[in-house]
C-alpha positions as CSV (number, residue, x, y, z in Angstrom):
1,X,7.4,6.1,6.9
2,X,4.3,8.4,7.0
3,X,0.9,6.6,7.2
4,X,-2.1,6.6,5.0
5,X,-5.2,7.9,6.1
6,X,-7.8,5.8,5.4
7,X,-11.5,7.2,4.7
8,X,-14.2,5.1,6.8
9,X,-16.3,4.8,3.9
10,X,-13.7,2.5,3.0
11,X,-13.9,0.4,5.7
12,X,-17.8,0.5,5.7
13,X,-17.7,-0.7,1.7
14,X,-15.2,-3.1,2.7
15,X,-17.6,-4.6,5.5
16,X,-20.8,-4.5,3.1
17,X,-19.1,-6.2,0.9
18,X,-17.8,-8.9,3.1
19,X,-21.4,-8.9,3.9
20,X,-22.9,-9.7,1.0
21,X,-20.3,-12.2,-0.3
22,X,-21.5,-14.3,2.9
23,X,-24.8,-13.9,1.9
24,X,-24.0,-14.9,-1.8
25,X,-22.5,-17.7,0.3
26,X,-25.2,-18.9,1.9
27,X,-27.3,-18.5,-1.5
28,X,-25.2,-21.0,-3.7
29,X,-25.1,-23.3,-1.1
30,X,-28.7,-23.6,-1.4
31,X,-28.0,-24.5,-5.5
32,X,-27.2,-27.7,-6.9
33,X,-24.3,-26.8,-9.1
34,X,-23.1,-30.6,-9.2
35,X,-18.7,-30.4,-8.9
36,X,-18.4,-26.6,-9.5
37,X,-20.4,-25.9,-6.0
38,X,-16.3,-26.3,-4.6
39,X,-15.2,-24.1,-6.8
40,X,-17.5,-21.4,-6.6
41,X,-17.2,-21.8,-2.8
42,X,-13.1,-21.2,-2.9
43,X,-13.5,-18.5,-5.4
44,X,-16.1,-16.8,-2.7
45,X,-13.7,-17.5,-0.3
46,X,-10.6,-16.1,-2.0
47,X,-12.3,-13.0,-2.4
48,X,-13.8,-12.6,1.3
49,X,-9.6,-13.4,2.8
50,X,-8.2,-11.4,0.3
51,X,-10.6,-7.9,1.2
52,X,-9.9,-8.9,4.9
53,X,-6.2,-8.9,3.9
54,X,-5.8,-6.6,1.8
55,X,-7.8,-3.6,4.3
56,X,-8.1,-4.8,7.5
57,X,-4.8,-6.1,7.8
58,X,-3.6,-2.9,5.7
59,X,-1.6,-4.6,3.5
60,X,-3.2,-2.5,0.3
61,X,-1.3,0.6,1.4
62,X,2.2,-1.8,3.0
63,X,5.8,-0.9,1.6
64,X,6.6,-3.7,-1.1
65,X,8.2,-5.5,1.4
66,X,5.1,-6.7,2.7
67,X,3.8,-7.3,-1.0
68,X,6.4,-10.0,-1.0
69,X,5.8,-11.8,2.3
70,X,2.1,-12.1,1.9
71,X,2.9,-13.3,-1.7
72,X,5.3,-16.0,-0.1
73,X,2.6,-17.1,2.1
74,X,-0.3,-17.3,-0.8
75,X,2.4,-19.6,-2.2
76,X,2.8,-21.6,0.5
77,X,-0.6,-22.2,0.7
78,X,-0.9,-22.7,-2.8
79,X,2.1,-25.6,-2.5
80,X,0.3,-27.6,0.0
81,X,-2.7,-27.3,-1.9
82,X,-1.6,-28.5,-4.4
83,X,0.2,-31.5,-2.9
84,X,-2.4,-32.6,-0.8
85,X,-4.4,-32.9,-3.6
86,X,-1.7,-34.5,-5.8
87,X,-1.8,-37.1,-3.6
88,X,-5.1,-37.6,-3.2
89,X,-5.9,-37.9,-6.8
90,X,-3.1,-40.8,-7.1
91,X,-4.4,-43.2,-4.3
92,X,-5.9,-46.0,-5.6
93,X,-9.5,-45.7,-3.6
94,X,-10.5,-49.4,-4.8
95,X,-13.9,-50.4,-3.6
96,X,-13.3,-53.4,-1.1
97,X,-16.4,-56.2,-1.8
98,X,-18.6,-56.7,0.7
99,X,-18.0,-53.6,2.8
């Protein structure tokens, strides 16, 4: 299987953007958004593992094969995600008086 040559400018964009998403980062921590500050934080956080997935771990130019694996494994994680917080959301979390 012949390999791709990656450009370093790629690499460079790659780590400026990394860069300034941890910046960006920093910056809405700093801002009151009330319950979407999570959110925003996991989005910025998606998008910071998926450049470092998708070029420094090469996977943008992988055969399909890899595609499928790191697909499997977002799933995964996706699963227990969304089972840990299943499961938090349906405990009861009554207030005990007088503690």
């Amino acid at each position: 299987m012949p390999e791709t040559h990656v450009p370093l400018r790629v690499y460079y964009a790659v780590f400026a953007a990394l860069l300034a998403l941890t910046v960006v980062t920093v910056g809405v921590s700093f801002v009151d958004l009330g319950p979407l500050s999570t959110v925003v934080a996991l989005v910025i956080a998606a998008t910071k593992a998926s450049l470092v997935i998708l070029f420094f771990m090469h996977v943008r130019y992988g055969p399909r094969l890899i595609w499928v694996f790191v697909s499997g494994g977002f799933f995964w994680l996706a699963l227990l995600i969304l089972l840990t917080m299943s499961d938090i959301v349906s405990r009861g979390w009554h207030v005990i008086p007088g503690r």
